[in-house]
C-alpha positions in Angstrom: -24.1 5.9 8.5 -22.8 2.8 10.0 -22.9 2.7 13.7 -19.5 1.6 15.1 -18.8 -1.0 17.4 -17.1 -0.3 20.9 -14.7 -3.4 22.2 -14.0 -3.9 25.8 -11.9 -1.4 27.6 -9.6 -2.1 30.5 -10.1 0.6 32.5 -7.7 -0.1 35.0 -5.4 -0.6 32.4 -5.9 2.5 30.9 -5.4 4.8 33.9 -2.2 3.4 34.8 -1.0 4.0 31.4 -1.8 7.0 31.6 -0.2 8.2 35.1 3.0 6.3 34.0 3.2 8.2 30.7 2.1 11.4 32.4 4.9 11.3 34.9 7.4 10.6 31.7 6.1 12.8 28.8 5.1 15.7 31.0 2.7 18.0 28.8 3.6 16.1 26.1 0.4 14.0 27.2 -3.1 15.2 26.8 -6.5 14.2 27.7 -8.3 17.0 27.1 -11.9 16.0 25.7 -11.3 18.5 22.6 -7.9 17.4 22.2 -8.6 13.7 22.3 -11.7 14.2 19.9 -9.7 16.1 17.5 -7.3 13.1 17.2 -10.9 11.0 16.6 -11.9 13.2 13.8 -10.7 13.1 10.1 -12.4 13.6 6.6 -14.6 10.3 6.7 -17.8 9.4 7.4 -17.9 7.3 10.0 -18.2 8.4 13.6 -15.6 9.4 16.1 -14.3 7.4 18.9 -11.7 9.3 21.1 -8.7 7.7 22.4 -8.3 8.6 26.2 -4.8 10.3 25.9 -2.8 11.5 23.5 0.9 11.2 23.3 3.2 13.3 21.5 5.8 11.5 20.9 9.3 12.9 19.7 12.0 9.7 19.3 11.7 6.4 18.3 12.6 5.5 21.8 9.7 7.2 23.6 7.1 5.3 21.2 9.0 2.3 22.0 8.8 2.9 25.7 4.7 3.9 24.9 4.3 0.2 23.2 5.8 -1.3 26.3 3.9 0.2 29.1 0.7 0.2 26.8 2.1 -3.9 26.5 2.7 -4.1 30.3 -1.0 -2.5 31.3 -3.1 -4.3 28.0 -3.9 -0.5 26.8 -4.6 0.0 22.9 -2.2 2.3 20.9 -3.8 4.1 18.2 -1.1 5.8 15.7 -2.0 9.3 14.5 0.1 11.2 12.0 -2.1 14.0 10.1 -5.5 12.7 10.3 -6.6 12.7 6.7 -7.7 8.6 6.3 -10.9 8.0 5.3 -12.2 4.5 7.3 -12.0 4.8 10.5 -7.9 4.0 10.7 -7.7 6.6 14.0 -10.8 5.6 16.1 -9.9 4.4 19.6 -13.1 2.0 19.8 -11.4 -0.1 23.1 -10.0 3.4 24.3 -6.5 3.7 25.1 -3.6 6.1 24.2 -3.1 8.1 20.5 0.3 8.2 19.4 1.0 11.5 18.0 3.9 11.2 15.7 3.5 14.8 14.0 6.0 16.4 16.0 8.8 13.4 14.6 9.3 15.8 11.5 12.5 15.3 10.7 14.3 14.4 7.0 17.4 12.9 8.6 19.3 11.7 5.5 19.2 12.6 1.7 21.5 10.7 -0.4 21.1 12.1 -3.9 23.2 9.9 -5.9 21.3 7.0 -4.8 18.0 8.5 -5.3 17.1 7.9 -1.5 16.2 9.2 1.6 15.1 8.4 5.3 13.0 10.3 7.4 10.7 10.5 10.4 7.1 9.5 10.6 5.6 12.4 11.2 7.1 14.3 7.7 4.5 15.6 5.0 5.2 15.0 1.4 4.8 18.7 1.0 7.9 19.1 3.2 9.8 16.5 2.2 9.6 17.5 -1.4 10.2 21.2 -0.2 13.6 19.9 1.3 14.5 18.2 -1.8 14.0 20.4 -4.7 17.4 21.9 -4.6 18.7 18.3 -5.5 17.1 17.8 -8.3 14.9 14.9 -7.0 11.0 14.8 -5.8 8.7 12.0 -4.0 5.8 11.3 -6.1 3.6 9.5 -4.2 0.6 12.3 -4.1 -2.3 11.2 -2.6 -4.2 14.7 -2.5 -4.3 15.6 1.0 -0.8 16.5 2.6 -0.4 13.5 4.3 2.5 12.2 7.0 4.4 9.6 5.0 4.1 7.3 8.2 0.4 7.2 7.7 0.5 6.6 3.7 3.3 3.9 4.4 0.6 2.7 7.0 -2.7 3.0 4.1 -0.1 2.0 1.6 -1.3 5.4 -0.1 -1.5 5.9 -3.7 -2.7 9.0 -5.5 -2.3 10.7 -9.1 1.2 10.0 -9.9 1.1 6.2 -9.1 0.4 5.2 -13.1 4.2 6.1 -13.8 5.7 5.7 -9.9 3.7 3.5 -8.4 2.4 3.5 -4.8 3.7 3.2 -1.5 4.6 -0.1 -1.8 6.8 0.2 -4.4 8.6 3.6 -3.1 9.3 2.2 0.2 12.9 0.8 0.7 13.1 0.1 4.6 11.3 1.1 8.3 12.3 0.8 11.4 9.5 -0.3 13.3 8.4 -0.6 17.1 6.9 -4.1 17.2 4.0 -4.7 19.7 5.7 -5.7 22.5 8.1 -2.6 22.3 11.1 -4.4 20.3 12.3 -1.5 17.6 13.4 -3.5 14.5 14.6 -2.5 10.6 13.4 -4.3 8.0 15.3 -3.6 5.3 18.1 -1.5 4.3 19.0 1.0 1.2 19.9 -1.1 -1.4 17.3 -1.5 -4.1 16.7 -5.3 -3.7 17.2 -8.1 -1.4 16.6 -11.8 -0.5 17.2 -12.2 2.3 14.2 -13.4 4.2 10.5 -12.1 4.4 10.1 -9.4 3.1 8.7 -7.2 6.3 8.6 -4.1 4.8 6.1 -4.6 2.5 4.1 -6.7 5.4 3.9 -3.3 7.5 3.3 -1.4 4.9 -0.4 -0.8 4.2 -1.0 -3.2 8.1 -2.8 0.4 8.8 -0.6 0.4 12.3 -1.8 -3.2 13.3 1.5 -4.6 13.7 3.6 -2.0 15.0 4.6 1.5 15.3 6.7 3.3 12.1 9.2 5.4 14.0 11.4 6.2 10.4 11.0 5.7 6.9 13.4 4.8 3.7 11.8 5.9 0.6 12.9 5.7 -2.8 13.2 9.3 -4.7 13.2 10.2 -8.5 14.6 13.0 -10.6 12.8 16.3 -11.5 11.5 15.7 -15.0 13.2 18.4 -17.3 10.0 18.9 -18.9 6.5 18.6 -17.6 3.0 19.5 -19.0 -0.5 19.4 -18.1 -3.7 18.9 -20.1 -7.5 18.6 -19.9 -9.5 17.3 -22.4 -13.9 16.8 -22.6 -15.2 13.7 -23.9 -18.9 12.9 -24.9 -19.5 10.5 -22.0 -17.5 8.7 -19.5 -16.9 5.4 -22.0 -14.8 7.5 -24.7 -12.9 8.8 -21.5 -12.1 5.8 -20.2 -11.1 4.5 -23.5 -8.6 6.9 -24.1 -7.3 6.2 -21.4 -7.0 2.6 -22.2 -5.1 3.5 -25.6 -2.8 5.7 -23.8 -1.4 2.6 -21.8 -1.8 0.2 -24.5 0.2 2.7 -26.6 3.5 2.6 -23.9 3.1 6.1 -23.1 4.9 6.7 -20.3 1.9 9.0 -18.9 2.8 10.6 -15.6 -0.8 11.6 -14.3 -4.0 10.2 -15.9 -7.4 11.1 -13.9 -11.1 11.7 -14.8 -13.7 13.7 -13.3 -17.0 12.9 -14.2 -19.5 15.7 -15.4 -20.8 16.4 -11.5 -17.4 16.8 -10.2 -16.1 19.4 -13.0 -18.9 21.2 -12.3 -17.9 21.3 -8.4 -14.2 22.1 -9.4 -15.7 24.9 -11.5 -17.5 26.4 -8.5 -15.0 25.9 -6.0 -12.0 26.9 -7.7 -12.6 29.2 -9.9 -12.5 27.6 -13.2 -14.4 27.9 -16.9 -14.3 24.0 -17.4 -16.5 22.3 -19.8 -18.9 20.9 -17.7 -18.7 17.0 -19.0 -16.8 14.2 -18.5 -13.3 15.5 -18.2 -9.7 13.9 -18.2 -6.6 15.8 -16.8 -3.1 14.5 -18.3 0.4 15.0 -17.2 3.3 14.4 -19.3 6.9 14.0 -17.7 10.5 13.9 -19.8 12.6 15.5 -22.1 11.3 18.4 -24.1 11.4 16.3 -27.1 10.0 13.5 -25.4 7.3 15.1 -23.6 6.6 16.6 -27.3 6.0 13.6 -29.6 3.8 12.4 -25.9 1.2 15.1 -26.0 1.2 14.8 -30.0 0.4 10.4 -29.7 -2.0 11.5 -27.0 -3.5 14.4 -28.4 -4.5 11.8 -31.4 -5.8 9.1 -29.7 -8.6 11.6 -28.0 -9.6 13.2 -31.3 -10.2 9.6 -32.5 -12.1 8.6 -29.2 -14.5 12.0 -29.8 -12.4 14.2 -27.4 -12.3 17.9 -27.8 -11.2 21.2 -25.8 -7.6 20.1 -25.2 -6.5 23.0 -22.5 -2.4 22.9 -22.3 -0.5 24.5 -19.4 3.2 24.4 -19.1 4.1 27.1 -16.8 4.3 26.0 -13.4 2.0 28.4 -11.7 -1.0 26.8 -14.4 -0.2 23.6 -14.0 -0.5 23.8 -9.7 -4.0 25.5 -10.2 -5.2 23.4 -12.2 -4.1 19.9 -10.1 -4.7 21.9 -6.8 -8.0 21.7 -8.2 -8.9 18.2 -8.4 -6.8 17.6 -4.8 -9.6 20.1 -3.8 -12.2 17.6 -5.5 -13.9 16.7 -2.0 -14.3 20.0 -0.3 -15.4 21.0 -3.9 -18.0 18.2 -4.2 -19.3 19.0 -0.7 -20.5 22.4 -1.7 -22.4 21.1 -4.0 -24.9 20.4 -0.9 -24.7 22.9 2.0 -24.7 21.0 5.1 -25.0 17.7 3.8 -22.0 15.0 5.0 -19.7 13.7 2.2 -19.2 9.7 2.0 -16.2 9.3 0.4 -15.8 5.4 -0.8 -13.4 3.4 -3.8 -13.2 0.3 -5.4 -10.2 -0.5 -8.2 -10.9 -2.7 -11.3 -8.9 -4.0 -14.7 -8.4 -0.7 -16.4 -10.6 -2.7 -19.4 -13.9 -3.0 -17.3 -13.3 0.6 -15.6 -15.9 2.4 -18.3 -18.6 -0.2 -17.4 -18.1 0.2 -14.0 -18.4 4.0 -13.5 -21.0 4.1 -16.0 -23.0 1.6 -13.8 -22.0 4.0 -10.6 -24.0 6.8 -11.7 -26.6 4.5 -12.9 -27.2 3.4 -9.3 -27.1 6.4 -7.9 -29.6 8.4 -9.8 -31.8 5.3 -9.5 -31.4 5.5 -5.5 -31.7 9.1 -5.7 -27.9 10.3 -4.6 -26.2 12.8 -5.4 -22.8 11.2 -6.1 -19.9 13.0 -8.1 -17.2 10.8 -9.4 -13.6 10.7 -10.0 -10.4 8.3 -10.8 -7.1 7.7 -11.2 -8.2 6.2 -14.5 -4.6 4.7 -15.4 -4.7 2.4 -12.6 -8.6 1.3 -12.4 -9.0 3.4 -9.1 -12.0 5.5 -8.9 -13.9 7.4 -5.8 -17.6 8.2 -5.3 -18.7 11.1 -3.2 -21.9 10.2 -1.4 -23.5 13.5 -0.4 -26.0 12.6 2.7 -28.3 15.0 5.2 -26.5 13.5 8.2 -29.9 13.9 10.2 -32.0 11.8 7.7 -31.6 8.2 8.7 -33.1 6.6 5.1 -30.6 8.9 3.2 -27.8 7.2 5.2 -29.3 3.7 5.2 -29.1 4.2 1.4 -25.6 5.6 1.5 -25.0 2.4 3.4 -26.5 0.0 0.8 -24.6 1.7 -2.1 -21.0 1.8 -1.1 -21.8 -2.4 -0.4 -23.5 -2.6 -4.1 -20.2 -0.5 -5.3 -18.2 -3.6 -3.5 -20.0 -6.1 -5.2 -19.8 -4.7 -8.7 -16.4 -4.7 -8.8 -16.0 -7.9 -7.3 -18.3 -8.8 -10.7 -15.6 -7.0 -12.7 -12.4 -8.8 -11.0 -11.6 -5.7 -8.8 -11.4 -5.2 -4.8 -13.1 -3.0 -2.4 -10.5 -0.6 -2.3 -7.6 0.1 -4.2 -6.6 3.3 -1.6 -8.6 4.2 1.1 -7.9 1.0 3.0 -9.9 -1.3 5.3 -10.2 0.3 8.6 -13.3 0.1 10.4 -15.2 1.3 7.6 -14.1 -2.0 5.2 -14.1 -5.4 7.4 -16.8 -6.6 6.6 -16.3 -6.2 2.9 -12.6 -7.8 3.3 -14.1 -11.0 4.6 -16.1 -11.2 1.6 -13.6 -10.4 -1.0 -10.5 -12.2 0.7 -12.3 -15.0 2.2 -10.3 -17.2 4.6 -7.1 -15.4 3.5 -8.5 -12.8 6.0 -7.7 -16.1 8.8 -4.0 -15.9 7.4 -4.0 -11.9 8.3 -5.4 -13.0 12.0 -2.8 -15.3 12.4 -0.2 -12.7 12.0 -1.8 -10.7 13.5 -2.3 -12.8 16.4 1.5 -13.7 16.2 3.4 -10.5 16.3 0.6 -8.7 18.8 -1.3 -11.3 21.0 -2.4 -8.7 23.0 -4.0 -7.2 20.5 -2.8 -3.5 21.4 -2.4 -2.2 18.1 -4.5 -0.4 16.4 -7.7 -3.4 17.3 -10.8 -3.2 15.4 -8.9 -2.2 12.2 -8.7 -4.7 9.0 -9.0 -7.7 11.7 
């Protein structure tokens, strides 16, 4: 696996910070080795590198009073909401102080006629959507793991809904924000559209905590279909899947949930969760609306995959089915992992024009039988998004020098298809070599900003920049 880079620390710097914070946060502050490696360590393959405190933080005024002592004493701050990025996004490679925003929990407004609501850093979708279900409204942004909606504002997090709802970008309304030099700011409000000068929200959101602190959240909401059902459907190979799915869109379906799993990963899912799947390339539907409209939906669709060679369609409509069945591909990665006892999974993505998503994974699995890996696949299929599981011996240094050269070779064959490095996971650590080479000198126009709201450089460094 890549080995990581460590930047300068300030020493100095970092031990004052942490006697001043001490003396203000009490307990609150940590820097107990297990602790601080804990906050170092999520599902991802790259190594850890602790922070050297970690600060639970429980207002929007104590982070900004972190930022400005971390400011005063040139100490890194290194946001931390569940842990579950995948490229490096909470390594502390200068050292410096984690900012624990899990215990800012709170859901502090729900405004159900306007389909909005704001909240704290530091809420999971589980429990925001838990909170709202007596209104009638849900959050569909569902990237798998149960992630703080301050850290998939900050990865600008996608997931299995975003076909019909989009992705963070689009369900974020406002944040308030704790700049770098410990200046809290909104930038935006409720109301659905504005003009009124940059547009900052969307500039934090997905800056992976480079430019500031998220201390609250407004996110737009939608109503609870009146109708929802489920589906899975076998194809012959991964080309008929994928072309299903391309007549679904083309069609105007208003599909809520489109993904595939590729014949490797059903049979993980199979093992893992108990199921009796066909064991080839597989899609899972969702259909959202009225009864009648969710109806003449699974009839179009039911059509198109007996034309493409589709078979095995497998309904579920009661609620109870339709959980198992989707907790199942959330559980895709743990799944995949015990497909190799003891071997470490590399999780990486790349996104492409929904048209030249077929070619793509096909030439995936290519690759990696031809460089020996053992690499289940999956995707959001309705947006071009797909993920390959790299399972590596983490003690066998040509197995992760070949990891290593495939998730670059993924890179460049979508660049060949007119698709990025990543359409979810992020940049991180993990990625900055590959933005330079996709973005070019529009990664100099990211530095400058960079540079401009956070000359210190105390955010989040080594990240995207």
């Amino acid at each position: 696996m890549v080995a990581l880079a460590s930047l300068p620390r300030n020493e100095t710097g970092i031990a004052t910070a942490i006697d001043i914070l001490a003396q203000r946060l009490g307990p609150r502050l940590q820097t107990g080795e297990a602790i601080r490696t804990q906050h170092a360590n999520s599902a991802t393959w790259l190594p850890a590198q602790a922070a050297d405190a970690v600060a639970y933080l429980q207002t929007a005024d104590e982070a900004a009073d972190l930022i400005r002592i971390c400011a005063d004493h040139r100490v890194p701050v290194i946001p931390f909401g569940t842990g579950t990025s995948l490229e490096g996004h909470i390594n502390a490679p200068a050292g410096g102080i984690c900012a624990d925003l899990s215990g800012m929990d709170q859901v502090l407004e729900i405004n159900a006629q306007d389909g909005d609501c704001r909240v704290q850093p530091g809420v999971t979708r589980t429990r925001l959507n838990e909170e709202l279900r007596a209104t009638g409204l849900f959050f569909p942004i569902d990237p798998g793991a149960d992630a703080s909606l301050g850290g998939m504002a900050s990865t600008r997090a996608s997931g299995t809904n975003a076909v019909r709802y989009g992705t963070m970008r689009d369900a974020v309304l406002a944040l308030q924000v704790v700049l770098p030099d410990g200046r809290l700011v909104r930038t935006g409000t409720r109301a659905r559209k504005s003009s009124a000068g940059y547009d900052l929200t969307r500039l934090m959101v997905g800056a992976e905590g480079t430019l500031g602190l998220i201390t609250e959240l407004t996110l737009r909401l939608h109503g609870i279909p009146e109708a929802i059902r489920a589906a899975a459907c076998t194809f012959p190979d991964v080309g008929a899947a994928v072309e299903t799915c391309i007549a679904v869109i083309q069609s105007g379906i208003p599909i809520a949930r489109i993904e595939l799993l590729d014949a490797l990963q059903v049979r993980a899912c199979n093992l893992h969760s108990g199921l009796d799947l066909p064991e080839a390339p597989l899609l899972l539907l969702e259909f959202h609306g009225s009864p009648a409209g969710v109806a003449e939906q699974v009839e179009t669709v039911a059509a198109l995959v007996r034309e493409a060679g589709g078979s095995g369609f497998r309904w579920e409509e009661r609620a109870e089915d339709r959980t198992r069945l989707w907790q199942a591909r959330h559980d895709a990665y743990w799944a995949a992992c015990a497909l190799r006892p003891g071997a470490k999974g590399l999780s990486t993505d790349v996104c492409v024009p929904i048209s030249n998503l077929g070619p793509a994974i096909e030439a995936a699995q290519r690759k990696a039988r031809e460089m020996n890996l053992l690499a289940p696949a999956l995707g959001h299929v309705g947006d071009g998004n797909f993920h390959v599981l790299l399972l590596v011996d983490p003690e066998d240094a040509a197995e992760r020098a070949g990891a290593d050269a495939y998730i670059e070779w993924l890179a460049e064959l979508a660049w060949s298809l007119d698709g990025t490095c990543t359409g979810e996971h992020g940049i991180g650590q993990g990625k900055r070599a590959l933005l330079r080479r996709e973005a070019g000198e529009a990664v100099d126009v990211m530095a400058a900003i960079k540079a401009a709201l956070d000359p210190l450089g105390i955010m989040n460094p080594g990240k995207i920049v």
